[in-house]
C-alpha positions as CSV (number, residue, x, y, z in Angstrom):
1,X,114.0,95.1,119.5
2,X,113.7,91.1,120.4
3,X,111.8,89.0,117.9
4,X,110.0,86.5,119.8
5,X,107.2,84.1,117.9
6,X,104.2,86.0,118.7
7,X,104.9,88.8,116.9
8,X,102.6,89.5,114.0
9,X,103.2,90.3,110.2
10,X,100.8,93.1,108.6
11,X,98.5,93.0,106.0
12,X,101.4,95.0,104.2
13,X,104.0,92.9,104.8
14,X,101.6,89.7,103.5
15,X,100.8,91.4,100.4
16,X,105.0,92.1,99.6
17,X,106.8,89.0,101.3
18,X,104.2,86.2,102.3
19,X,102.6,85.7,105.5
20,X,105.5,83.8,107.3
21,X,107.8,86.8,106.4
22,X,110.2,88.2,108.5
23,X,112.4,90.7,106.6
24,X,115.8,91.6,108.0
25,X,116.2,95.1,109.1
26,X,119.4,96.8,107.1
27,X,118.7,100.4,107.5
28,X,116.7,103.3,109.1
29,X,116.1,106.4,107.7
30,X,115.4,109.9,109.9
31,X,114.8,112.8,107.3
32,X,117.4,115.5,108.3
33,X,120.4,112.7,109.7
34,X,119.4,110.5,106.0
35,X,120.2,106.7,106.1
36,X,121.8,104.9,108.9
37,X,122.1,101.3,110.1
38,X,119.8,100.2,112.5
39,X,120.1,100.9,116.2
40,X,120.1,97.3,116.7
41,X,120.3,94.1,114.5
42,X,116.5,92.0,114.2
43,X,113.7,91.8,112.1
44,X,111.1,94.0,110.9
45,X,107.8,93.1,112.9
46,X,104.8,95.6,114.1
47,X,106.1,96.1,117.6
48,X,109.9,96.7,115.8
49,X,107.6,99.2,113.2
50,X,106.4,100.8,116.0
51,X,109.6,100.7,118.2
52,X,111.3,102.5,115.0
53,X,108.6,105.5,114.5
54,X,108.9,106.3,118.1
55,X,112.6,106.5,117.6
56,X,111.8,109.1,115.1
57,X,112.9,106.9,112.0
58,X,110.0,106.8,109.3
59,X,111.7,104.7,106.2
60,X,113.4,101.3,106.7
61,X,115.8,99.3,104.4
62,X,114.8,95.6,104.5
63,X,116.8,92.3,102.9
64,X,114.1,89.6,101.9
65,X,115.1,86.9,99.8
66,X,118.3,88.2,98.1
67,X,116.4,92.0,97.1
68,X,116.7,95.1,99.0
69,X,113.5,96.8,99.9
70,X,113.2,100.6,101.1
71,X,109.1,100.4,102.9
72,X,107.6,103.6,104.7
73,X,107.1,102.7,108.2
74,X,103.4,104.3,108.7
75,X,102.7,102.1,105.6
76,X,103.6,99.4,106.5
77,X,101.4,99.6,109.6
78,X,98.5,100.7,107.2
79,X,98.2,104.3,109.0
């Protein structure tokens, strides 16, 4: 998961951390295995969203501005 500048931020992301946010990526979660860290350090983007449901992960753990966040994946990408 690379960040690069053109990725995009959802409507979701918008509405909960402003549109210039980029919220670090502090955990994955995978129903039967529970809470893990994330396969790889990086950010929390659409392509990462979508990297991550692939994966089989469908909750993430996000750090934006000093708070914790726990955000449903197919949410986040408004499915």
């Amino acid at each position: 998961m690379t960040v690069s500048q053109s990725e995009s931020v959802t409507p979701y992301a918008a509405r909960k951390f402003g549109r210039r946010a980029r919220p670090r990526l502090v955990g994955v979660y995978a129903g039967a295995g529970g809470w893990a860290g994330p396969p790889e350090p990086g950010r929390l983007t659409r392509e990462s969203a979508v990297e991550l449901i692939a994966m089989g992960y469908t909750m993430v753990r996000v750090r934006w501005h000093w708070r914790t966040h726990e955000i449903i994946l197919r949410r986040y990408l408004g499915r």
